[in-house]
py3Dmol code that shows the C-alpha trace and the ligand (Angstrom):
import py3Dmol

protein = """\
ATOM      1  CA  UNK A   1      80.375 141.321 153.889  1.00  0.00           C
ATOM      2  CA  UNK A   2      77.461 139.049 154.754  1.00  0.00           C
ATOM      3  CA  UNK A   3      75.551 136.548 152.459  1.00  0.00           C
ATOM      4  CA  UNK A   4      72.167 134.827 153.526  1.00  0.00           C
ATOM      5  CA  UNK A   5      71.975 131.615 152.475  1.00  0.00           C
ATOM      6  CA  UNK A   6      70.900 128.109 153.401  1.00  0.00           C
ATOM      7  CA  UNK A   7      69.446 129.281 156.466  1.00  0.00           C
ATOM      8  CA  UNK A   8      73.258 130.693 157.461  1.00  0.00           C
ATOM      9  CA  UNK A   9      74.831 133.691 157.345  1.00  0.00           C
ATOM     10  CA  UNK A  10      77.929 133.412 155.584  1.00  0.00           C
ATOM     11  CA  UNK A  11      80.864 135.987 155.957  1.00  0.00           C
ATOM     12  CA  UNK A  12      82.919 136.383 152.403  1.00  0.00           C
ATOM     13  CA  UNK A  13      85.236 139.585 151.149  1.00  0.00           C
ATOM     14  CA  UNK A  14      85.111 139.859 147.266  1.00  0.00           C
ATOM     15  CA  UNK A  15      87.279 142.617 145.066  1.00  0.00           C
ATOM     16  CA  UNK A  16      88.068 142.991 141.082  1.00  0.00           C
ATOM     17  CA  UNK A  17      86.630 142.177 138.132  1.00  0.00           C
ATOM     18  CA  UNK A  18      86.994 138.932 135.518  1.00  0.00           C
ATOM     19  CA  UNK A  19      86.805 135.123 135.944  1.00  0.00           C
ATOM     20  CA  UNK A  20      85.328 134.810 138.780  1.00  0.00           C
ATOM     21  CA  UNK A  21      86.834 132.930 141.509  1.00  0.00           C
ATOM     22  CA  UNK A  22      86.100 131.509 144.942  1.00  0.00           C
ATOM     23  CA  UNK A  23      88.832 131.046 147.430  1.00  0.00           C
ATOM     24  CA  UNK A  24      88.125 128.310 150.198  1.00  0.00           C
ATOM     25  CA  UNK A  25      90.082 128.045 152.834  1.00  0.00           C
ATOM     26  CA  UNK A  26      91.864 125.123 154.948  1.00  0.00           C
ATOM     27  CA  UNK A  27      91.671 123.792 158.201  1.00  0.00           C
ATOM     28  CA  UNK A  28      91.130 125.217 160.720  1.00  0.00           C
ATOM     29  CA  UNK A  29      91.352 129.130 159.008  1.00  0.00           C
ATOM     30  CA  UNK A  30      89.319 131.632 157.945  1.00  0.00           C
ATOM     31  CA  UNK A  31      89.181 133.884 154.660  1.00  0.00           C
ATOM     32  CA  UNK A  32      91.562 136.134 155.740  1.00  0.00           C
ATOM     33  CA  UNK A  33      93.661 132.730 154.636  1.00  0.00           C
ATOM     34  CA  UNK A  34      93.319 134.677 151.406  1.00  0.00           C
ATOM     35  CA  UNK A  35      94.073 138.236 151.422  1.00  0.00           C
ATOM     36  CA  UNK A  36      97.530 138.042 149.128  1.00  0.00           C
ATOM     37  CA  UNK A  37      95.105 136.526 146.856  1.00  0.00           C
ATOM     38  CA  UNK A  38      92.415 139.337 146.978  1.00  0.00           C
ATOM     39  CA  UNK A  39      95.298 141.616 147.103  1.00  0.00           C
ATOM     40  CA  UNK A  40      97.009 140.981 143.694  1.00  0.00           C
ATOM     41  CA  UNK A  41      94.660 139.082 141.763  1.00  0.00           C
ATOM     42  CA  UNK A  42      92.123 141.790 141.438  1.00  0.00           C
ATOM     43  CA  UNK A  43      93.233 142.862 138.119  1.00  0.00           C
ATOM     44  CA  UNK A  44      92.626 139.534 136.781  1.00  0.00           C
ATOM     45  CA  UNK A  45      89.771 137.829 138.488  1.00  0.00           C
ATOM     46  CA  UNK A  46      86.316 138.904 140.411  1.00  0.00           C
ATOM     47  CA  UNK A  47      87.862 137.349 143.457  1.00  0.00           C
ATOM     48  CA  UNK A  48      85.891 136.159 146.299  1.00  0.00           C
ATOM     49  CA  UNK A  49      87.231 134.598 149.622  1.00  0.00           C
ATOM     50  CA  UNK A  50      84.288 133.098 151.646  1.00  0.00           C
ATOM     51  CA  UNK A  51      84.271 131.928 155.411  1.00  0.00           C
ATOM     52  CA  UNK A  52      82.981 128.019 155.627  1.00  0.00           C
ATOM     53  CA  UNK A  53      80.830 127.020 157.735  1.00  0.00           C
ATOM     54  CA  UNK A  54      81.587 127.440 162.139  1.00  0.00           C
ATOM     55  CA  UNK A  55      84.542 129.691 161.037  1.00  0.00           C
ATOM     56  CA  UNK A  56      84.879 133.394 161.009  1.00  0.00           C
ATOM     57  CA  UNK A  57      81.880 135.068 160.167  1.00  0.00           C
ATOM     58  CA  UNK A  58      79.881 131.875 159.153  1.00  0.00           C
ATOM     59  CA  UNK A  59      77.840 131.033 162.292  1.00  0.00           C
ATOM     60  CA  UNK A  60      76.366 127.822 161.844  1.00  0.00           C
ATOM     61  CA  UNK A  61      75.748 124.851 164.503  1.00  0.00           C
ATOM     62  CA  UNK A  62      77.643 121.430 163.724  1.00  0.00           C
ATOM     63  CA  UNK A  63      77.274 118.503 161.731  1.00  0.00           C
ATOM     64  CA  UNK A  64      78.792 120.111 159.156  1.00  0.00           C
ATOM     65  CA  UNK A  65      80.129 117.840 156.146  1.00  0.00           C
ATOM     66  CA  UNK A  66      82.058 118.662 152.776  1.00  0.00           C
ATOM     67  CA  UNK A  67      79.189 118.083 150.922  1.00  0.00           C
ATOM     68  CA  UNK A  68      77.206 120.696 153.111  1.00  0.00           C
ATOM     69  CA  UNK A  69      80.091 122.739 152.551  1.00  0.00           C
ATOM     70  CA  UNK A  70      79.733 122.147 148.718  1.00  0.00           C
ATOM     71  CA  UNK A  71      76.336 123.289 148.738  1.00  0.00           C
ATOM     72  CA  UNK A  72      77.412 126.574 150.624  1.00  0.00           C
ATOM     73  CA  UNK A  73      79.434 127.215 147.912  1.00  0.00           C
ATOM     74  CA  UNK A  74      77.104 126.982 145.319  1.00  0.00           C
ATOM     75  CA  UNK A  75      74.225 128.896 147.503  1.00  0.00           C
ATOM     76  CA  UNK A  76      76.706 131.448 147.093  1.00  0.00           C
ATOM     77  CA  UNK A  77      76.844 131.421 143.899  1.00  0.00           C
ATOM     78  CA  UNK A  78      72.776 132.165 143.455  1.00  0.00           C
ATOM     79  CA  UNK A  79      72.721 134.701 146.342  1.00  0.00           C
ATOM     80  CA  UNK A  80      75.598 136.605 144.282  1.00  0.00           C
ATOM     81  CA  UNK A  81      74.574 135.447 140.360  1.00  0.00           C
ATOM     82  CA  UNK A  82      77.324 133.992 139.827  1.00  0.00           C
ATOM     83  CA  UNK A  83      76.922 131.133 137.113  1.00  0.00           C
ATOM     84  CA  UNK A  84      80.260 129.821 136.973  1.00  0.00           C
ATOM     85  CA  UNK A  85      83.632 130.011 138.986  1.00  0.00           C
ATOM     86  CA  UNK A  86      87.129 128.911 139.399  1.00  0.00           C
ATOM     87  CA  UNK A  87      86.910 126.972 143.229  1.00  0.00           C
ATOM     88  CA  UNK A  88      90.392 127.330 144.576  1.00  0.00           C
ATOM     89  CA  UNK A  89      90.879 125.294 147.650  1.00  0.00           C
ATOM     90  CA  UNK A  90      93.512 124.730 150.115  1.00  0.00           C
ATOM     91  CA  UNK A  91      93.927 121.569 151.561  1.00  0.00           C
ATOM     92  CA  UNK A  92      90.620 121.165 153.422  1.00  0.00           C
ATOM     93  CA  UNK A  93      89.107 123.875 150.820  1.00  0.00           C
ATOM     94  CA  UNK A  94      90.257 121.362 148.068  1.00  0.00           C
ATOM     95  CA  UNK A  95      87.966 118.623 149.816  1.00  0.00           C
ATOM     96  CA  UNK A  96      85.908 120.969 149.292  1.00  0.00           C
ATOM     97  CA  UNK A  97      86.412 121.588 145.336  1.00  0.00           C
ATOM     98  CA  UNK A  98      85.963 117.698 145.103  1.00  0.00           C
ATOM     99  CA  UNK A  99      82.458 117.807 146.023  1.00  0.00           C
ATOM    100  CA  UNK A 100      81.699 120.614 144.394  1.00  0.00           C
ATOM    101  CA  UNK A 101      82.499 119.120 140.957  1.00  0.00           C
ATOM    102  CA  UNK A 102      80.378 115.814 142.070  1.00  0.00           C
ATOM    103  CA  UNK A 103      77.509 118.279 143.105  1.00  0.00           C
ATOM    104  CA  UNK A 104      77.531 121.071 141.427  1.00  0.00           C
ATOM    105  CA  UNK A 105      79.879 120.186 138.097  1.00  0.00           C
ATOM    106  CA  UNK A 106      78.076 122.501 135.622  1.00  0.00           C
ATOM    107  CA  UNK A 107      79.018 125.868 137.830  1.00  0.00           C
ATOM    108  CA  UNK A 108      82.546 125.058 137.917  1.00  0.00           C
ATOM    109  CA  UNK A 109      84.854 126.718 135.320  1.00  0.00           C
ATOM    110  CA  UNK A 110      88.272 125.462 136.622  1.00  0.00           C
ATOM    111  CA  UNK A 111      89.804 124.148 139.849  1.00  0.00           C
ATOM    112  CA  UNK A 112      92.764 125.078 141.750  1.00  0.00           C
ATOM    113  CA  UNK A 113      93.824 122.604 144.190  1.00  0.00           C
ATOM    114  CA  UNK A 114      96.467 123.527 146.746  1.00  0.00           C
ATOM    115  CA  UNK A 115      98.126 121.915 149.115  1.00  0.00           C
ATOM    116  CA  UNK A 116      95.520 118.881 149.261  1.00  0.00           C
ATOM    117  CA  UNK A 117      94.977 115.148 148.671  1.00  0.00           C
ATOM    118  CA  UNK A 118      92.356 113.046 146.931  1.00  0.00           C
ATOM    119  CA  UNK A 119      92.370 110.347 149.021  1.00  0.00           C
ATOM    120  CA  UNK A 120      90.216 109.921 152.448  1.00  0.00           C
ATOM    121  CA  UNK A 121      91.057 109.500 155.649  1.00  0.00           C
ATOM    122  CA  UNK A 122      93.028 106.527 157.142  1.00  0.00           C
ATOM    123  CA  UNK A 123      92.359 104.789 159.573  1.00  0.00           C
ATOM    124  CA  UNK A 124      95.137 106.835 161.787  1.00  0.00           C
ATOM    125  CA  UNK A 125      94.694 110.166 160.761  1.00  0.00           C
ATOM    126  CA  UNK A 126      90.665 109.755 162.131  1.00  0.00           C
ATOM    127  CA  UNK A 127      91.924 108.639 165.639  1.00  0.00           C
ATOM    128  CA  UNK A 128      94.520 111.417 165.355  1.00  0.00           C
ATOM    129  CA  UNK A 129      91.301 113.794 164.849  1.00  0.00           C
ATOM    130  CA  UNK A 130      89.851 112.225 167.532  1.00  0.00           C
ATOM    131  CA  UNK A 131      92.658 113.540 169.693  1.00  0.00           C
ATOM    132  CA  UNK A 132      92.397 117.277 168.372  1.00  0.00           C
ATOM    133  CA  UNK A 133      88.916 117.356 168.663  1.00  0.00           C
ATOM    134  CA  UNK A 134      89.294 116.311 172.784  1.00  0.00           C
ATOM    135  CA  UNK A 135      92.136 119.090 172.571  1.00  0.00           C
ATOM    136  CA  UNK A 136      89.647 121.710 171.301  1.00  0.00           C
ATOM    137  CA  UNK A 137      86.813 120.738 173.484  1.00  0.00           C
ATOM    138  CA  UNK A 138      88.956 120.451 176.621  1.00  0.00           C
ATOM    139  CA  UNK A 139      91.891 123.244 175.807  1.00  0.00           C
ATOM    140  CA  UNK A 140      90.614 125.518 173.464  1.00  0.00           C
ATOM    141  CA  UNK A 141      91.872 126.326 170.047  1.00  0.00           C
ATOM    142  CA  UNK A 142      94.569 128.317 171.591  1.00  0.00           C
ATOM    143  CA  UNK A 143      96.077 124.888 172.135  1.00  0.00           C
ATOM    144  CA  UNK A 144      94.865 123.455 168.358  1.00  0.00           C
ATOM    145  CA  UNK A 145      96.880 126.577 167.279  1.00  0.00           C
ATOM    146  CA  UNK A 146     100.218 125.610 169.801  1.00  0.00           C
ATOM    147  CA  UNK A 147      99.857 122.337 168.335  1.00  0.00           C
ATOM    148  CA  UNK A 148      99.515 122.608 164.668  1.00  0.00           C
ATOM    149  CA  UNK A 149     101.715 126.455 163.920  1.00  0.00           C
ATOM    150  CA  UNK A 150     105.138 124.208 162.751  1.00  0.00           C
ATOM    151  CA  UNK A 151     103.369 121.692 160.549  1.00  0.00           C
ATOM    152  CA  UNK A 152     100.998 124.372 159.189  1.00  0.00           C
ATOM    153  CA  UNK A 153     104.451 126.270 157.829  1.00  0.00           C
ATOM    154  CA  UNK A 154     107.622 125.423 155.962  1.00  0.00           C
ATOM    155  CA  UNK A 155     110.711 125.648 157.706  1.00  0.00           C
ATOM    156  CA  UNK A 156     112.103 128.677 155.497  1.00  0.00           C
ATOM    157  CA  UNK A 157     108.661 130.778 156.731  1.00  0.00           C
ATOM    158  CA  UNK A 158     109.571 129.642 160.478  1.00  0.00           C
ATOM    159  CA  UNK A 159     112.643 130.668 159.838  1.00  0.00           C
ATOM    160  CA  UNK A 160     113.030 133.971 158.186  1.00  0.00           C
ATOM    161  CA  UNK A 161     109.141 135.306 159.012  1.00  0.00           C
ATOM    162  CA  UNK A 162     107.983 135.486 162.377  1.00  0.00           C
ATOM    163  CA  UNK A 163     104.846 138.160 161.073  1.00  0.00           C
ATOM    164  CA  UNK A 164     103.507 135.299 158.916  1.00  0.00           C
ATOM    165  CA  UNK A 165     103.735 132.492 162.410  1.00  0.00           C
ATOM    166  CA  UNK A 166     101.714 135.100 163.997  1.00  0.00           C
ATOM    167  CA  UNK A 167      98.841 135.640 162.267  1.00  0.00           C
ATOM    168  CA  UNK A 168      98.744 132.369 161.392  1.00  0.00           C
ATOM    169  CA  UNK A 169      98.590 131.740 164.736  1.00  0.00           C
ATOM    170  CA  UNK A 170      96.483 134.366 165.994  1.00  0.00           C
ATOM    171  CA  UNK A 171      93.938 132.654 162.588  1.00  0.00           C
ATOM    172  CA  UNK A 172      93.901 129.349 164.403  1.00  0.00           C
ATOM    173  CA  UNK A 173      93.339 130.579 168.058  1.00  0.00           C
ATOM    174  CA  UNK A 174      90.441 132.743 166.801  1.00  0.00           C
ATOM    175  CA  UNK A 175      88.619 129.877 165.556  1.00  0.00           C
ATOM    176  CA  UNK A 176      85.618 128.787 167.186  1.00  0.00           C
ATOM    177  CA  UNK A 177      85.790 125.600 169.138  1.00  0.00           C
ATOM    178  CA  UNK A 178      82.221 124.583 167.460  1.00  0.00           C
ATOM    179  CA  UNK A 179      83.785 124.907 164.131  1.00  0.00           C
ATOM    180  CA  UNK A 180      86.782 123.304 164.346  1.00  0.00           C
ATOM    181  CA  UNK A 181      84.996 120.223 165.899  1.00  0.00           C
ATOM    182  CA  UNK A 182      82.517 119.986 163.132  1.00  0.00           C
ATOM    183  CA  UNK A 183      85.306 120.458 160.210  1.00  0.00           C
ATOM    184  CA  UNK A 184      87.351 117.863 162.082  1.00  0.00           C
ATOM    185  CA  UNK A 185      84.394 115.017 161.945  1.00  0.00           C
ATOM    186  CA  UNK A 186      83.432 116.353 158.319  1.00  0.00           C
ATOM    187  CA  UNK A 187      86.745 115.472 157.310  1.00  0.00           C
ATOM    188  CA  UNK A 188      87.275 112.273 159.151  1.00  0.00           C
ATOM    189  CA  UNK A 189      83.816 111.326 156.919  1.00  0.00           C
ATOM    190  CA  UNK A 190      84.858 112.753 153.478  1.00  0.00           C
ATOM    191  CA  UNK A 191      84.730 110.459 150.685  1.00  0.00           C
ATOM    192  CA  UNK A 192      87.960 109.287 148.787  1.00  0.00           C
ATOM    193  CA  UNK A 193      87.827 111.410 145.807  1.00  0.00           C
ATOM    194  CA  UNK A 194      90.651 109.318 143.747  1.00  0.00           C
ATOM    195  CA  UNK A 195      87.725 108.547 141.758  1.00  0.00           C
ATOM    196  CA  UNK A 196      86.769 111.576 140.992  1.00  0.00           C
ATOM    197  CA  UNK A 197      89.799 112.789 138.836  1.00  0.00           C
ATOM    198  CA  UNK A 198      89.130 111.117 135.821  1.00  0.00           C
ATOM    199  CA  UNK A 199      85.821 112.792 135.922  1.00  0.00           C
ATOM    200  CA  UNK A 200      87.090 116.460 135.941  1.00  0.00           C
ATOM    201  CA  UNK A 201      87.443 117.973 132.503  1.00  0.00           C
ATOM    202  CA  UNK A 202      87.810 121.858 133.088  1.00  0.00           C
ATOM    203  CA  UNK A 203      91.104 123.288 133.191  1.00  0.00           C
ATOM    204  CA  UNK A 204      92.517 122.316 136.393  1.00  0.00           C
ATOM    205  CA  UNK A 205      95.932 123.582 138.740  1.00  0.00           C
ATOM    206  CA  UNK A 206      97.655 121.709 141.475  1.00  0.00           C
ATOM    207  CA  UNK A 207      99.767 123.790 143.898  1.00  0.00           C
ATOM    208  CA  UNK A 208     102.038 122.928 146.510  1.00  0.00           C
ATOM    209  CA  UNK A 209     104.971 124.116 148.385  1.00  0.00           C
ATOM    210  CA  UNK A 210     108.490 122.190 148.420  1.00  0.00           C
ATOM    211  CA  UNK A 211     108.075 122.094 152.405  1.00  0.00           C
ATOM    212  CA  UNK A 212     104.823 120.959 153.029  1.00  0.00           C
ATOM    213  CA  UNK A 213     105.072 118.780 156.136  1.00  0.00           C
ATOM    214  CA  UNK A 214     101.273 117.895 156.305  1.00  0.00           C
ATOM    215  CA  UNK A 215     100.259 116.657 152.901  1.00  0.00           C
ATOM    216  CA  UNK A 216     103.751 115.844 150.763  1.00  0.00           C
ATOM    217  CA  UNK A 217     103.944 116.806 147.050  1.00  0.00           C
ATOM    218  CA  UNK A 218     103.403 113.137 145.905  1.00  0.00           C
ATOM    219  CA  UNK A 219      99.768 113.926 146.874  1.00  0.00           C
ATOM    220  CA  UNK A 220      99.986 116.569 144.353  1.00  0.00           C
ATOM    221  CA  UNK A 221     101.386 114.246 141.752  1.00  0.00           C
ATOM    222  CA  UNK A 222      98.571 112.284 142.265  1.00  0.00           C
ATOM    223  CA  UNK A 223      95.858 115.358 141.741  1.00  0.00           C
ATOM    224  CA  UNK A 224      97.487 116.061 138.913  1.00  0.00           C
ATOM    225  CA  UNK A 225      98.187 112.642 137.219  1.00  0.00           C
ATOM    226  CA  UNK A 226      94.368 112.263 137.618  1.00  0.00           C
ATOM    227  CA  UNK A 227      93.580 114.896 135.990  1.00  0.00           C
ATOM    228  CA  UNK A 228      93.405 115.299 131.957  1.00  0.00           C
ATOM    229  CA  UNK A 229      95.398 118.075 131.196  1.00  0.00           C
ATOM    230  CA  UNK A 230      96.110 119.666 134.054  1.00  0.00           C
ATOM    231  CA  UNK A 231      99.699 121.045 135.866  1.00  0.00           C
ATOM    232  CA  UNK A 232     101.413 121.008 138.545  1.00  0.00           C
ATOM    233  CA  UNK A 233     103.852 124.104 140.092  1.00  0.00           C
ATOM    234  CA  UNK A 234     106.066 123.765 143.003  1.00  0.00           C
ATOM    235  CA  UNK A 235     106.267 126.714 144.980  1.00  0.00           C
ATOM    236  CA  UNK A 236     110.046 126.624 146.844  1.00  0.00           C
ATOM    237  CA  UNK A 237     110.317 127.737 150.073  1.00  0.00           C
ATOM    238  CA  UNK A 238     106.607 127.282 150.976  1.00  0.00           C
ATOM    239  CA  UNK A 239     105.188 124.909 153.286  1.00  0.00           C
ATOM    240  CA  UNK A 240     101.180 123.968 154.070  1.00  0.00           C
ATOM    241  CA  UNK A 241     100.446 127.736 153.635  1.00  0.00           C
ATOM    242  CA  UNK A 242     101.478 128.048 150.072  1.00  0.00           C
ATOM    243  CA  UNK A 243      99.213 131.072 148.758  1.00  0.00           C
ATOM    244  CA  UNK A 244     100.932 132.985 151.769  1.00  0.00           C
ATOM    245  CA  UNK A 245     104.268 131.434 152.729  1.00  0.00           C
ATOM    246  CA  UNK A 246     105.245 133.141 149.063  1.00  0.00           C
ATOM    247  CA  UNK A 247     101.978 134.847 147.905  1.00  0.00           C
ATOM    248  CA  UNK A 248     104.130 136.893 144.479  1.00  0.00           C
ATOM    249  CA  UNK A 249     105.134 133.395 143.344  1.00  0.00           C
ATOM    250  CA  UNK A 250     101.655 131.584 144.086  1.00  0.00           C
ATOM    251  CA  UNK A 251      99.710 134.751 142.208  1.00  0.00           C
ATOM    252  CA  UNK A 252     101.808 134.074 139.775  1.00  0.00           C
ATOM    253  CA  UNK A 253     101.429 130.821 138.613  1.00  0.00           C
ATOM    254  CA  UNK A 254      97.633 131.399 139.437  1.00  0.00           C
ATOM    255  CA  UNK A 255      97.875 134.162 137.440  1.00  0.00           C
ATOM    256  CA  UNK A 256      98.976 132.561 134.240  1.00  0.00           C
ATOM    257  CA  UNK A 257      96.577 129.575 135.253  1.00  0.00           C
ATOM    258  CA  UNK A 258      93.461 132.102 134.722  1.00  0.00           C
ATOM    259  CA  UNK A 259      95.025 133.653 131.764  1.00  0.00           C
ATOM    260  CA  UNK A 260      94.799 130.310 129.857  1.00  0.00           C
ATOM    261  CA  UNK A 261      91.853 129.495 131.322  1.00  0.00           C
ATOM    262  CA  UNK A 262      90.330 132.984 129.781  1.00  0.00           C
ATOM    263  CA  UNK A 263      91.286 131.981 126.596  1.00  0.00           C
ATOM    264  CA  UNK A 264      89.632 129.349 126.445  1.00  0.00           C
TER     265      UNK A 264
END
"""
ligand_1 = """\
9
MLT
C 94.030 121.721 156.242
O 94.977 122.514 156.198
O 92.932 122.004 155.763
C 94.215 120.416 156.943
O 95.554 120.200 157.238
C 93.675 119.281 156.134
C 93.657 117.991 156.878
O 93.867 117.954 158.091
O 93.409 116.951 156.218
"""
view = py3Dmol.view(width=600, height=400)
view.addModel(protein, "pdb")
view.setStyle({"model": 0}, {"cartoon": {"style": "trace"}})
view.addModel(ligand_1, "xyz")
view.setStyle({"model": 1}, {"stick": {}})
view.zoomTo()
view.show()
């Protein structure tokens, strides 16, 4: 389906009825990042899995930032009258759920961060960006997606499921060049959000898988730390991709997460 919004079209699938809740994706994906989620959460949750801006269905010409992201999100959220949501993001989609809660705190009714960090970039991950943004200009994302497939999974999903390399692959080489340029500069210019924890006080889940090569699970200990009142789950035998490396044990936990969260 296709929202109008900030002068963009933006591509999003949505399914059940609840809580609702807004899956973001990481770098460089697209909703389909979600579908386990929209799958088995549907008894549960209104679930909605939204394509950011340059990927998928969302057409939109660079800069892009997280903040402009943010926005998105919450443009969204008018378009379909939604007043409140759970923002679940993964790893680039948690940048996002940061700025959300400094922009847009009051339609936020819990977070889910997977698979992320708080902190901003150093000063070697942006010349490391540098380098993937010549290889998408000059190569294509064909050769983001050669370059990126055994970080972006744990070793047990390289191991035992080849379906789950391949469409994460086939994801990655989809991606428009345009788009994965503009999320790689937004990212290289997102703020540190380590200040931001203290601030959040809505019920709040950190994620991450026990083989996560790209951001390591002290990150998560530091999300959650930050956080009042918030938890932390460990999903074993999941790498970057959490949510679909083992999508029965991350519904799960996300699952009991909104259950709470409802009776509150
Ligand atoms: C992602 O999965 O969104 C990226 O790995 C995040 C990043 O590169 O910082």
């Amino acid at each position: 389906m296709i929202a109008l919004l900030n002068n963009i079209e933006m591509g999003y699938d949505e399914g059940g009825a609840g809580v609702p809740v807004i899956f973001v994706h990481g770098f460089p994906h697209d909703r389909t990042l979600w579908t386990p989620q929209l799958q088995g959460l549907t008894v549960q949750a209104r679930c909605f899995a939204v394509d950011l801006r340059g990927f998928g269905e969302t057409t939109a010409a660079a800069p892009y930032s997280v903040d402009q992201y943010a926005d998105d999100l919450a443009g969204f959220m008018d378009v379909l009258h939604i007043e409140r949501a759970v923002i679940a993001g993964l790893s680039m989609g948690g940048y996002v759920a940061f700025a959300m809660w400094r922009r847009h705190a009051h339609r936020v009714r819990g977070l889910v961060f997977s698979n992320t960090k708080a902190g901003a970039d150093t000063d070697e991950a942006r010349e490391k960006r540098k380098s993937l943004m010549t290889v998408a200009r000059e190569q294509g994302s064909g050769a983001i997606a050669d370059a990126m497939i055994t970080g972006m999974l744990g070793k047990t999903t390289r191991a035992k499921r080849p379906d789950i390399v391949n469409t994460v692959h086939r994801m990655i080489s989809s991606a428009p060049v345009d788009g994965v340029v503009g999320a790689l500069q937004a990212m290289m210019e997102r703020p540190d959000s380590n200040s931001t924890l203290g601030s959040i006080d809505v019920p709040s889940l950190v994620v991450t898988g026990d083989e996560d090569a790209i951001i390591p699970i002290e990150e998560a200990r530091v999300i959650q730390a930050g956080i009042r009142g918030s938890s932390l789950e460990v999903i074993t035998g999941a790498g970057h991709l959490s949510n679909l490396e083992r999508p029965a044990a991350f519904n799960h936990v996300l699952s009991e997460f909104l259950a709470r969260l409802s009776l509150e």
